[in-house]
Structure formats: structure tokens, C-alpha cells
N, C-alpha and C positions, 0 to 999 in steps of 0.2 A: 723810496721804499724798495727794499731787495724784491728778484720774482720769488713767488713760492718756493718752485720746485730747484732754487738754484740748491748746490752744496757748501757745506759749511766749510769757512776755509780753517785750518790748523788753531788760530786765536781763537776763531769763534767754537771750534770744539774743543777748545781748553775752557775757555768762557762756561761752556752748558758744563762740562764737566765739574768745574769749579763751585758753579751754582747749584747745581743736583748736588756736590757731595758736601767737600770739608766747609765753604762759604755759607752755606744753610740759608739759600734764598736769599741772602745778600749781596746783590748787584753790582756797589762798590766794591766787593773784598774778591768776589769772584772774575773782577776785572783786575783787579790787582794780581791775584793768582796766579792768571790767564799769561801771565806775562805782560801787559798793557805797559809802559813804562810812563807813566803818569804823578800827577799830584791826586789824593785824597779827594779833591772838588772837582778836579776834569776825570777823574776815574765816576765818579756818579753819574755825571751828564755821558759819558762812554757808554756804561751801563743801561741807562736808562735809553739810548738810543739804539741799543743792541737786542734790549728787549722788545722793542716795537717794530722791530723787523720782521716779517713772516717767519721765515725760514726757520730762526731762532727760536720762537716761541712755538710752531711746530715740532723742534725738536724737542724742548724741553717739553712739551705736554705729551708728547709721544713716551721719552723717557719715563716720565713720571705716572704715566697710565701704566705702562711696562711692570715698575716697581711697588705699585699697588696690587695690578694682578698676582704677581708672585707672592704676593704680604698674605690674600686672603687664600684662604684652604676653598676648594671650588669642594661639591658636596660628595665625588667619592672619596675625595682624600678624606673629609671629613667619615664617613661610615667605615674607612678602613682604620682608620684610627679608634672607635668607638667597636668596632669589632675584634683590635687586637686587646682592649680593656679588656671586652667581655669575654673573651677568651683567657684571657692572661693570668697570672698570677695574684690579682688585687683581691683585696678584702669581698666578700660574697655583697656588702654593701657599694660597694663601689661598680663591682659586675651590673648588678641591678640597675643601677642608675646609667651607665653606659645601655641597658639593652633600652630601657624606658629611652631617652635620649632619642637613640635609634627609631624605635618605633616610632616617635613623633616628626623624624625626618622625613620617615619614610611615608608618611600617612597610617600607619597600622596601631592606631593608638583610640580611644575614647574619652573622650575627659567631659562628663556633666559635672558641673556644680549643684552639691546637694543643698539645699535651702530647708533649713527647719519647719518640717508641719507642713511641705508645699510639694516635697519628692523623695522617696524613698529610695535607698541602696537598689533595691529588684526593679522602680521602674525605672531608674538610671540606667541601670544594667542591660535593661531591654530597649530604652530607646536608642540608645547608642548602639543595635544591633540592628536596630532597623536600616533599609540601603537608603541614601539620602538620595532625593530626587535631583 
């Protein structure tokens, strides 16, 4: 087994390349890619031994952390976006729903559920005004 912290030599970062992009987590096809010059059946057992290497599969989990972080919107990208709605030109329905949004991100929102015969509009209204312990 590779140490850890060795670096990847030129195959093996066509290999993570291969596998993170056009092979799609396919092992054989991103050894094939990689340049490996193999058969179909010693290109899997390649693979499969490439993956079980530290080094390798810290790369590729590093990478693929990487490329998730960028995928989700962290939360002020998110309110800057829900702020250019609310601002912006959209239907007065659409604003509305961007500010509601917002206030829910932000915590500055109320929401009781009204239950027939057991809470009215005004005391909804006032317990959600109350400061929560």
C-alpha cells in the first residue's frame, strides 16, 4: 500500500481526473482513459488496485468534497439571491414569496398552525410574539 502523503504520479492524476469527470466513477474506463495501455479485464484489476491506494482515494474524496461544496449555495449567497428577487422586477407575488423565504432563513418569521375550535388568528398572533425561553 502507497504512504499517504506521497504525490500522485502523472497516470494516477489522469486516472482521478478520468474518474471524477468523463468515466463517471468507472474504474475500468478511467484506467483506460488515463492512458493505461491494457485489456478491458487487467484494466479493472488496475483500477481496482488504484483505488485502494490511500493517496488516490484521498484525492478523489478531496476532489469530490471540493465539487460539492461549489454545487451548494452556502447561506449568503443564498439571501443575496432571494434579495435580488425581492428587489427586482418579478411579479409583486413572487417578491413576496422571496421576502417570506428570507425571513424563514433568517429566523424573523412566525408560523403557528391554526387548528379549528382549539386556536384563533389573535392568539396565534400573540404567542408567536411571545420571546421563546
Amino acid at each position: 500500500m502507497a504512504k499517504k502523503g506521497r504525490a500522485l504520479s502523472l497516470k494516477e492524476r489522469r486516472f482521478v481526473d478520468a474518474f471524477l469527470g468523463s468515466a463517471a466513477g468507472n474504474g475500468t474506463e478511467a484506467v483506460l482513459t488515463a492512458g493505461y495501455n491494457q485489456s478491458r479485464k487487467a484494466a479493472a484489476v488496475t483500477a481496482n488496485k488504484l483505488l485502494r491506494k490511500a493517496n488516490i482515494r484521498a484525492e478523489v474524496e478531496r476532489r469530490q468534497e471540493k465539487q460539492t461544496s461549489k454545487a451548494i449555495a452556502d447561506a449568503a449567497e443564498r439571501d443575496e439571491m432571494l434579495t435580488k428577487i425581492a428587489r427586482g422586477s418579478a411579479p409583486a407575488i413572487v417578491k413576496i414569496s422571496a421576502i417570506k423565504e428570507l425571513n424563514k432563513c433568517t429566523g424573523r418569521h412566525s408560523i403557528k398552525h391554526l387548528h379549528e375550535g382549539k386556536l384563533t388568528l389573535a392568539q396565534a398572533v400573540a404567542a408567536s410574539r411571545k420571546p421563546r425561553p
